[in-house]
C-alpha positions in Angstrom: -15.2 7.5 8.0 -11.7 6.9 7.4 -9.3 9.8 5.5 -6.0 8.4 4.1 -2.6 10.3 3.2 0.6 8.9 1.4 4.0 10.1 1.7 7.1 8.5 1.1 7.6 8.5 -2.8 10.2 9.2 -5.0 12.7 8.4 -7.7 15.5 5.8 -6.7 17.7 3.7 -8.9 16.6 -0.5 -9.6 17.7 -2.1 -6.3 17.3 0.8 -3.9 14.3 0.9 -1.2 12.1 3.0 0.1 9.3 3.4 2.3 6.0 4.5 1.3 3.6 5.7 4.9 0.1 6.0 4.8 -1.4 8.3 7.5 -4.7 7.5 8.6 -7.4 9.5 10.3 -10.6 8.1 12.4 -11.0 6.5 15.4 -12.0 3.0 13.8 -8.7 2.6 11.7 -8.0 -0.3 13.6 -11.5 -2.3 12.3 -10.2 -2.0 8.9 -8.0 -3.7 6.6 -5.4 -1.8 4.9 -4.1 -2.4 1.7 -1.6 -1.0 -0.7 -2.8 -1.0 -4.6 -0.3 0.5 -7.1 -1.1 2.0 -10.9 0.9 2.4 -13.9 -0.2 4.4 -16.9 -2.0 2.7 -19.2 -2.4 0.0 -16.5 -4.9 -0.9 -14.5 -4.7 -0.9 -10.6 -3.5 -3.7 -9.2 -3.4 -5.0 -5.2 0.0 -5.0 -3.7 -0.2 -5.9 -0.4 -2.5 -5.9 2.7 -2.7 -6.3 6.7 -5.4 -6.9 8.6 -5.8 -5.2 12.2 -4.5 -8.1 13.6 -1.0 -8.4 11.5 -2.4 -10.9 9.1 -0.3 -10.2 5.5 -1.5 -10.7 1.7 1.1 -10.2 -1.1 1.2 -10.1 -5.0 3.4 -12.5 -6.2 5.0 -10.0 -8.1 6.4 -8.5 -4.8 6.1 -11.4 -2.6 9.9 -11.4 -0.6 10.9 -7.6 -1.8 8.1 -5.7 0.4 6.8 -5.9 3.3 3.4 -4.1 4.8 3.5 -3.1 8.5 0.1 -1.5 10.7 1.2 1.1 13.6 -2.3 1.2 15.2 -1.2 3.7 17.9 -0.4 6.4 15.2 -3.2 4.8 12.6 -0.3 4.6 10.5 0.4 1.7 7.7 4.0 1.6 5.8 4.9 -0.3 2.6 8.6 -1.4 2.9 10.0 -1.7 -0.7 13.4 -3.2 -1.4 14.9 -4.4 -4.7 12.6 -1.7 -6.3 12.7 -2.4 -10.4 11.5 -1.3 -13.2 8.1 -2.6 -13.0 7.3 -1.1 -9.9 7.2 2.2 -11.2 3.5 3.3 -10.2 1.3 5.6 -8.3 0.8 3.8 -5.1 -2.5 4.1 -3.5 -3.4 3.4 0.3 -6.9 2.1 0.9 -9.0 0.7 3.8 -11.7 -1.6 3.6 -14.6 -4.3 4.6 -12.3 -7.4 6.7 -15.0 -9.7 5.8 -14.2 -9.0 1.8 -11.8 -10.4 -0.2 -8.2 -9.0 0.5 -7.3 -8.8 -2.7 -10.0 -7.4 -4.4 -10.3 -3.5 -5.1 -13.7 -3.4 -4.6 -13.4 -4.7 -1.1 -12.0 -1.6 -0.1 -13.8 1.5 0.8 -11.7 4.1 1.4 -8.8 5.6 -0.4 -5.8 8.2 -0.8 -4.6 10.6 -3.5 -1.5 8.5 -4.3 2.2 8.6 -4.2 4.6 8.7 -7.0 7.6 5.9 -7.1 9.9 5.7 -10.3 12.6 3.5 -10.4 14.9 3.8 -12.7 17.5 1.7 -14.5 
């Protein structure tokens, strides 16, 4: 069983960063992939990125050379990097953990799931 926590939100201005963590809790955080999955209103949720336990990386191409995922295994902690935030990334960002033999960028590969942070960016 695997309990997940966001932090790191917020409002910035298009082409500011931030740095979304996810806060894990279980002692088998390290036998699951993590991903990051983001949702817009009216939208559907959508993968974003994902690391495996070993440091393997998947990206959407929508954010494929702004963000970067990152696994702190000793502190079951996984970040989201954002950089060259626009518009379009405004969304609640979801941290989830799932199956490694699944599809990385499916959302039904993943099992487990947090509340969500908020990130606006603004023109």
């Amino acid at each position: 069983q695997v309990q997940l926590v966001e932090s790191g939100g917020g409002l910035v201005q298009a082409g500011a960063s931030l740095r979304l963590s996810c806060a894990a809790s279980g002692r088998t955080f390290i036998n699951y992939r993590m991903g990051w999955f983001r949702q817009a209103p009216g939208k559907e949720r959508e993968f974003v990125a994902a690391i495996s336990w070993s440091g393997s990386t998947n990206y959407a191409d929508s954010v494929k050379g702004r963000f970067t995922i990152s696994r702190d295994n000793a502190k079951n902690t996984v970040y989201l990097q954002m950089n060259s935030l626009k518009l379009e990334d405004t969304a609640i960002y979801y941290c989830s953990a799932g199956r490694v033999d699944r599809n990385a960028y499916a959302r039904s590969a993943y099992d487990y799931w947090g509340q969500g942070t908020q990130v606006t960016v603004s023109s």
